[in-house]
Each structure stands twice: as structure tokens, then as C-alpha cells.
N, CA, C and O atoms as a GROMACS GRO file, in nm:
protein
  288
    1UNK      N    1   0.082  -0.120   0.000
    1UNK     CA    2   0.000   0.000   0.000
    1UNK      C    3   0.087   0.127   0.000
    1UNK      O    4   0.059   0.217  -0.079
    2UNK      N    5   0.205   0.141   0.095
    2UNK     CA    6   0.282   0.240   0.083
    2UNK      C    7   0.329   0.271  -0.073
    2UNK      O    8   0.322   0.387  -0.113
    3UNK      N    9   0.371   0.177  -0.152
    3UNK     CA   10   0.445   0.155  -0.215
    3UNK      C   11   0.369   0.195  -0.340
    3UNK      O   12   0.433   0.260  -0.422
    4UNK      N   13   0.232   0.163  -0.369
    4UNK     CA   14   0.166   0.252  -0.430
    4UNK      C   15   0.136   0.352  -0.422
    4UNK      O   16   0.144   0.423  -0.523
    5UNK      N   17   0.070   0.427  -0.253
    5UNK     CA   18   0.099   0.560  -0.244
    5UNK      C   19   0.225   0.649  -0.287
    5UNK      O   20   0.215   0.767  -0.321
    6UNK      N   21   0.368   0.565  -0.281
    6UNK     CA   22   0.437   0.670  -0.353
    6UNK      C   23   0.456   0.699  -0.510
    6UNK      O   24   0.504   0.785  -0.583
    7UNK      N   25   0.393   0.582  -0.516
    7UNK     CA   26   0.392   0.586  -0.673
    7UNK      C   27   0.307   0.681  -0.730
    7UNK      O   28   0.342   0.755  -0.821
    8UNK      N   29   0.220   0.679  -0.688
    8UNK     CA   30   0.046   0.789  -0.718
    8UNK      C   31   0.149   0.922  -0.649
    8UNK      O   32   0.127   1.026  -0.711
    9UNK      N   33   0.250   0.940  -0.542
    9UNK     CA   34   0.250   1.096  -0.530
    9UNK      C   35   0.342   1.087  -0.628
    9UNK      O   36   0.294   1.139  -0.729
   10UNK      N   37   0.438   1.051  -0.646
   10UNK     CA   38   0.543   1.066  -0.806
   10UNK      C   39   0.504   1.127  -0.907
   10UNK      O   40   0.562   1.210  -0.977
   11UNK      N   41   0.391   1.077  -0.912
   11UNK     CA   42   0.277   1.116  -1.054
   11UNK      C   43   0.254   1.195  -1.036
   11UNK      O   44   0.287   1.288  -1.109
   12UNK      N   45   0.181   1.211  -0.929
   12UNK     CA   46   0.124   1.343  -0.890
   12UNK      C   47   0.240   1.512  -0.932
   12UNK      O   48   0.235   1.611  -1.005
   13UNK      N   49   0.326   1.456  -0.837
   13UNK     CA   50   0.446   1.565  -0.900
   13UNK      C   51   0.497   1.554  -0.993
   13UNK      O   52   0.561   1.659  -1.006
   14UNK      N   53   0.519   1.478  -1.095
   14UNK     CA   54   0.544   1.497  -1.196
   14UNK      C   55   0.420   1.600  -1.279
   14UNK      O   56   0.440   1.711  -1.327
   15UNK      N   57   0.286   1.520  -1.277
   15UNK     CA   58   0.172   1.617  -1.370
   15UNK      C   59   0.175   1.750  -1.281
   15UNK      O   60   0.121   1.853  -1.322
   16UNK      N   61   0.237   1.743  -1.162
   16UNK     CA   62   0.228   1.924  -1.128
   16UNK      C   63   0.325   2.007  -1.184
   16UNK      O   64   0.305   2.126  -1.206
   17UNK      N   65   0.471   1.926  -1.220
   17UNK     CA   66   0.580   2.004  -1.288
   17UNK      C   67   0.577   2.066  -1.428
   17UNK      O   68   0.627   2.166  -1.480
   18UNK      N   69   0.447   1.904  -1.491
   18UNK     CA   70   0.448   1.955  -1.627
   18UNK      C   71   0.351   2.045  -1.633
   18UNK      O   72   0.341   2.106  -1.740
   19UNK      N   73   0.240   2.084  -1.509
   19UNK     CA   74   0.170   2.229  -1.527
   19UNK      C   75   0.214   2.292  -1.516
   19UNK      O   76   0.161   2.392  -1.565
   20UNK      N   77   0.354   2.319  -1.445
   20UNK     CA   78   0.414   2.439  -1.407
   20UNK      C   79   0.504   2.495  -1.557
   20UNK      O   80   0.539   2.610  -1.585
   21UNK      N   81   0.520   2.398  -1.615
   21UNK     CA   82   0.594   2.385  -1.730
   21UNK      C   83   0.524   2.472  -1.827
   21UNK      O   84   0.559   2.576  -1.884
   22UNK      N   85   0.391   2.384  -1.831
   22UNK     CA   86   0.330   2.470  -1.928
   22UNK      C   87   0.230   2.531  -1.945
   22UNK      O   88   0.138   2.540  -2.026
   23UNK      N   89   0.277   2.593  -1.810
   23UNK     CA   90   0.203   2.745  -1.767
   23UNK      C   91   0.269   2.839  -1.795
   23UNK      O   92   0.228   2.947  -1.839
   24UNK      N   93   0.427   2.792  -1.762
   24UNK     CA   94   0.501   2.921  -1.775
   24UNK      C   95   0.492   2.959  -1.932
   24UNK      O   96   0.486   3.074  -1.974
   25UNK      N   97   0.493   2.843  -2.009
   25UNK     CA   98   0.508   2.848  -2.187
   25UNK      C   99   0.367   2.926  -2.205
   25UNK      O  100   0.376   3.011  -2.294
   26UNK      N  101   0.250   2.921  -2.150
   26UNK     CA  102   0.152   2.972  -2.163
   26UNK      C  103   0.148   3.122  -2.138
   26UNK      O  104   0.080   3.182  -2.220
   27UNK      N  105   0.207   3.198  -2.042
   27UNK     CA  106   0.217   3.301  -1.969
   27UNK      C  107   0.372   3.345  -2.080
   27UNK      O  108   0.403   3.464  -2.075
   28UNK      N  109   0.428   3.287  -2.138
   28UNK     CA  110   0.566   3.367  -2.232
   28UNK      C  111   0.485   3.405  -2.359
   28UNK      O  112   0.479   3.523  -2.395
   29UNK      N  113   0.420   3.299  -2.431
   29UNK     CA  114   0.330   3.317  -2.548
   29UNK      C  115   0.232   3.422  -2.504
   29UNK      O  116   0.224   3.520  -2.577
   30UNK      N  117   0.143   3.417  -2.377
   30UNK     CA  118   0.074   3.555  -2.373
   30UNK      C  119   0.125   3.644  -2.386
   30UNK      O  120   0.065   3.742  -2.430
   31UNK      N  121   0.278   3.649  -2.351
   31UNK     CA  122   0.295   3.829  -2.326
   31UNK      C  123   0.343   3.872  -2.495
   31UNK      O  124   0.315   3.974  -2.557
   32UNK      N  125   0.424   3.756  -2.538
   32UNK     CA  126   0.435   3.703  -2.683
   32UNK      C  127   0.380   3.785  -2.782
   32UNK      O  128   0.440   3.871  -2.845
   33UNK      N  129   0.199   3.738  -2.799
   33UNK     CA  130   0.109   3.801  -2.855
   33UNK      C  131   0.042   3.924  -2.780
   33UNK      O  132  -0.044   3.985  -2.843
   34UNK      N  133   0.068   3.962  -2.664
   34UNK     CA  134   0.033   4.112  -2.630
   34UNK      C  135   0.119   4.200  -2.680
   34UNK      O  136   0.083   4.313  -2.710
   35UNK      N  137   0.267   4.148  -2.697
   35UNK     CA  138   0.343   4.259  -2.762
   35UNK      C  139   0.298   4.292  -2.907
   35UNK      O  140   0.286   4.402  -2.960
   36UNK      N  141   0.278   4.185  -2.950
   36UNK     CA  142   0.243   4.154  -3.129
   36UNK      C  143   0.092   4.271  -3.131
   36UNK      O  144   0.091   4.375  -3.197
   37UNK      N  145  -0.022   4.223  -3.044
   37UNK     CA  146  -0.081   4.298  -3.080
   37UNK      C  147  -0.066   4.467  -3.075
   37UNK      O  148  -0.122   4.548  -3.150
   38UNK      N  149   0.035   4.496  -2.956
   38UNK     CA  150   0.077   4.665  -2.905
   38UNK      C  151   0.117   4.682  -3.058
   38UNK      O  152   0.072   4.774  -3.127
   39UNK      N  153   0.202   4.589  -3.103
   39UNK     CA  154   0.259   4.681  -3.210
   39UNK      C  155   0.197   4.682  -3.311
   39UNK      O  156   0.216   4.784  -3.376
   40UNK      N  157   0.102   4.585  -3.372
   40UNK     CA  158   0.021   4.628  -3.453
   40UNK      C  159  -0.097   4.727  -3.438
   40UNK      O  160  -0.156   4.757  -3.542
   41UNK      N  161  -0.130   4.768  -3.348
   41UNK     CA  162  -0.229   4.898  -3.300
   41UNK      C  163  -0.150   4.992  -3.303
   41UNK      O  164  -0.219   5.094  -3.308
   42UNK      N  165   0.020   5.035  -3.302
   42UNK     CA  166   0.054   5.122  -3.318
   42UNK      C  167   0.088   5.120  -3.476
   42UNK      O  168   0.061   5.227  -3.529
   43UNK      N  169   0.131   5.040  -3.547
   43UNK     CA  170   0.109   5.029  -3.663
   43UNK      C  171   0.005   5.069  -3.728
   43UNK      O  172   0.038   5.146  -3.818
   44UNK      N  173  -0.131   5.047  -3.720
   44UNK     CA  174  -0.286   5.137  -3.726
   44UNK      C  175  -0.245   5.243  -3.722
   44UNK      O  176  -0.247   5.320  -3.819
   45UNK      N  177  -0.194   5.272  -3.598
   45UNK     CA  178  -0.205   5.411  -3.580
   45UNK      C  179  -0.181   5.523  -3.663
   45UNK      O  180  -0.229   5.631  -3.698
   46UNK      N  181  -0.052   5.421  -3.683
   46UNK     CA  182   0.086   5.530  -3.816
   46UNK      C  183  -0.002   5.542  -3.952
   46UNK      O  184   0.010   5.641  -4.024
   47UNK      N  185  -0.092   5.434  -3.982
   47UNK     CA  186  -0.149   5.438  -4.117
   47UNK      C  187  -0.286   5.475  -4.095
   47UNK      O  188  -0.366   5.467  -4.188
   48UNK      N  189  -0.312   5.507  -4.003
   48UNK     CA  190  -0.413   5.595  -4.000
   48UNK      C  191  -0.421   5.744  -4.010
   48UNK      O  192  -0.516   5.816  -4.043
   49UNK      N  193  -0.292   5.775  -3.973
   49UNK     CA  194  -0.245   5.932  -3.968
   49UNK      C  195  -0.195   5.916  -4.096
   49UNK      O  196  -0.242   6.012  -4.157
   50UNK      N  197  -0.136   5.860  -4.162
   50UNK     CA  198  -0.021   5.849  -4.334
   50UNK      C  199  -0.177   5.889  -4.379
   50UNK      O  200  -0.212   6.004  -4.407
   51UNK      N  201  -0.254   5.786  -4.380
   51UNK     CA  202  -0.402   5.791  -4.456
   51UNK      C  203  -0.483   5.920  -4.457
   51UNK      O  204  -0.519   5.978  -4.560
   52UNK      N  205  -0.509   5.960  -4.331
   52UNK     CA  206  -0.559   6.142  -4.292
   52UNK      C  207  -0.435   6.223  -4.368
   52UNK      O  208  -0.480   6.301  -4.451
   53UNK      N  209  -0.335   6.224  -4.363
   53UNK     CA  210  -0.254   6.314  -4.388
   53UNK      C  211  -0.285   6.341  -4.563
   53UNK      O  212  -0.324   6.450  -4.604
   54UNK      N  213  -0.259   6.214  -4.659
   54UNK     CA  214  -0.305   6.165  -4.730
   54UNK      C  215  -0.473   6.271  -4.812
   54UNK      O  216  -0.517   6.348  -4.897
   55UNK      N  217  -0.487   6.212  -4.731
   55UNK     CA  218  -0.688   6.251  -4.795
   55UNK      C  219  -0.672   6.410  -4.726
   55UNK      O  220  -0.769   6.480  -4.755
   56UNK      N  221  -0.594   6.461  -4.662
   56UNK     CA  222  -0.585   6.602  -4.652
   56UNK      C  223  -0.503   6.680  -4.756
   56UNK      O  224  -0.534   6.796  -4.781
   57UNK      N  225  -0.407   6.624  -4.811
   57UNK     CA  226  -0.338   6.650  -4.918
   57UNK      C  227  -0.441   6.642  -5.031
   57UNK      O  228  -0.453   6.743  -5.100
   58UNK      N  229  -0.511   6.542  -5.057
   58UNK     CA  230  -0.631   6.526  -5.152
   58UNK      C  231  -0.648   6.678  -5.189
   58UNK      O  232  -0.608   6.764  -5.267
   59UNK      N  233  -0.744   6.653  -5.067
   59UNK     CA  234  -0.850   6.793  -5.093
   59UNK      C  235  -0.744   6.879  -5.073
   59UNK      O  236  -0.796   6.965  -5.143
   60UNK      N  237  -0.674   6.914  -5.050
   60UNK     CA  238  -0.543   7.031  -5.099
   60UNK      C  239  -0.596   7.078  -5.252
   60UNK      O  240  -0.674   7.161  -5.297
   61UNK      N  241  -0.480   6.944  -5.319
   61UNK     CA  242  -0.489   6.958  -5.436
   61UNK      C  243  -0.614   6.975  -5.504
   61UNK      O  244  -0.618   7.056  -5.596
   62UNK      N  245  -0.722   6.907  -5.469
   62UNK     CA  246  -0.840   6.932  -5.529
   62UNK      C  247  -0.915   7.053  -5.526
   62UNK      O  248  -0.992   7.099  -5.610
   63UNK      N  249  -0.876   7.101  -5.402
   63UNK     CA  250  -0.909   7.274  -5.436
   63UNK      C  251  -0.832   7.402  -5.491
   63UNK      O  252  -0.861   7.522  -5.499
   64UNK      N  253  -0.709   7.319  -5.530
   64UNK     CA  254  -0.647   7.437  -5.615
   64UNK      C  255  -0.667   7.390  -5.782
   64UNK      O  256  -0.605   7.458  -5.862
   65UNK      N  257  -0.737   7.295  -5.828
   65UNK     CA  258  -0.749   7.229  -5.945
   65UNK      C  259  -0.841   7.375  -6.042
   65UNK      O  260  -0.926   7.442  -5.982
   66UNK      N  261  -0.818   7.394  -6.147
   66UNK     CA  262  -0.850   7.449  -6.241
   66UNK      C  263  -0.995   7.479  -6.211
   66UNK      O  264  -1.008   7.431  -6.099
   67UNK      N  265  -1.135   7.539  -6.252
   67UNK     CA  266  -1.267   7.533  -6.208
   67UNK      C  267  -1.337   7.491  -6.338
   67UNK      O  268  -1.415   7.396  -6.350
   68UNK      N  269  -1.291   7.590  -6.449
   68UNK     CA  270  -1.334   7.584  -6.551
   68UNK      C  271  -1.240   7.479  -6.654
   68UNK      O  272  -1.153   7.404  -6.611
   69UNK      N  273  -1.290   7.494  -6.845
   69UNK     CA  274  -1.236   7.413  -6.906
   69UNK      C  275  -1.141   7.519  -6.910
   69UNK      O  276  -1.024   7.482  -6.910
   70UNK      N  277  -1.166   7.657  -6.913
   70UNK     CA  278  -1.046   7.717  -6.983
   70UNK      C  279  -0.935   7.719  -6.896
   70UNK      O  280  -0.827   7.697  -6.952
   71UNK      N  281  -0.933   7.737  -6.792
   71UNK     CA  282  -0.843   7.761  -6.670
   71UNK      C  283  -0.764   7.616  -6.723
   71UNK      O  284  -0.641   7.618  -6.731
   72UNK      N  285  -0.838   7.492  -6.760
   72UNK     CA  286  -0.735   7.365  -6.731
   72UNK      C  287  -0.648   7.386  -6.864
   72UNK      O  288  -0.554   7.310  -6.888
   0.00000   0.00000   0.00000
């Protein structure tokens, strides 16, 4: 009986090491993809302002464009 009880706690610590294992792999990959996503929201960001900057330049140009045929 002993002799199985240590066998069952063996196990036991072993399946606790390999949670600890791959928890920690779980908790590296989270922070992993939290960085991934930071930088793609700042990435947005940049092409969201390129894009405004962009469509403000547009209408720049589009309001200095000729009115008439003769002007063009």
C-alpha cells in the first residue's frame, strides 16, 4: 500500500511540474502576442495618420485644381 501511495505521489508531482511547465510556456506566449498585438495597434495608428494626412493632401490639391475648361 505504501508503495503505491508513492507511486500515485510521483505522478502526482510529476503532472504538477508539467503544469508548471506549461504554464510558464503559456504566460511567455501571452505576453508574446500582447506585444504583437501593441505593435500592430501602433502600426494602425501610423497608417491611419499616413491615410488622414493623405486625404488632406487630396483635398489640398483638389481645391487648387482648375474650375473651368479654360483655366485647365
Amino acid at each position: 500500500k505504501i508503495r503505491e501511495l508513492a507511486i500515485n505521489i510521483r505522478m502526482k508531482e510529476e503532472l504538477i511540474g508539467e503544469l508548471v511547465r506549461t504554464g510558464k510556456a503559456a504566460q511567455a506566449l501571452n505576453r508574446q502576442h500582447s506585444q504583437r498585438i501593441r505593435e500592430l495597434e501602433q502600426e494602425a495608428e501610423r497608417v491611419r495618420a499616413e491615410l488622414s494626412e493623405g486625404q488632406r493632401q487630396l483635398r489640398e490639391l483638389e481645391g487648387k485644381e482648375p474650375q473651368d475648361a479654360v483655366e485647365r
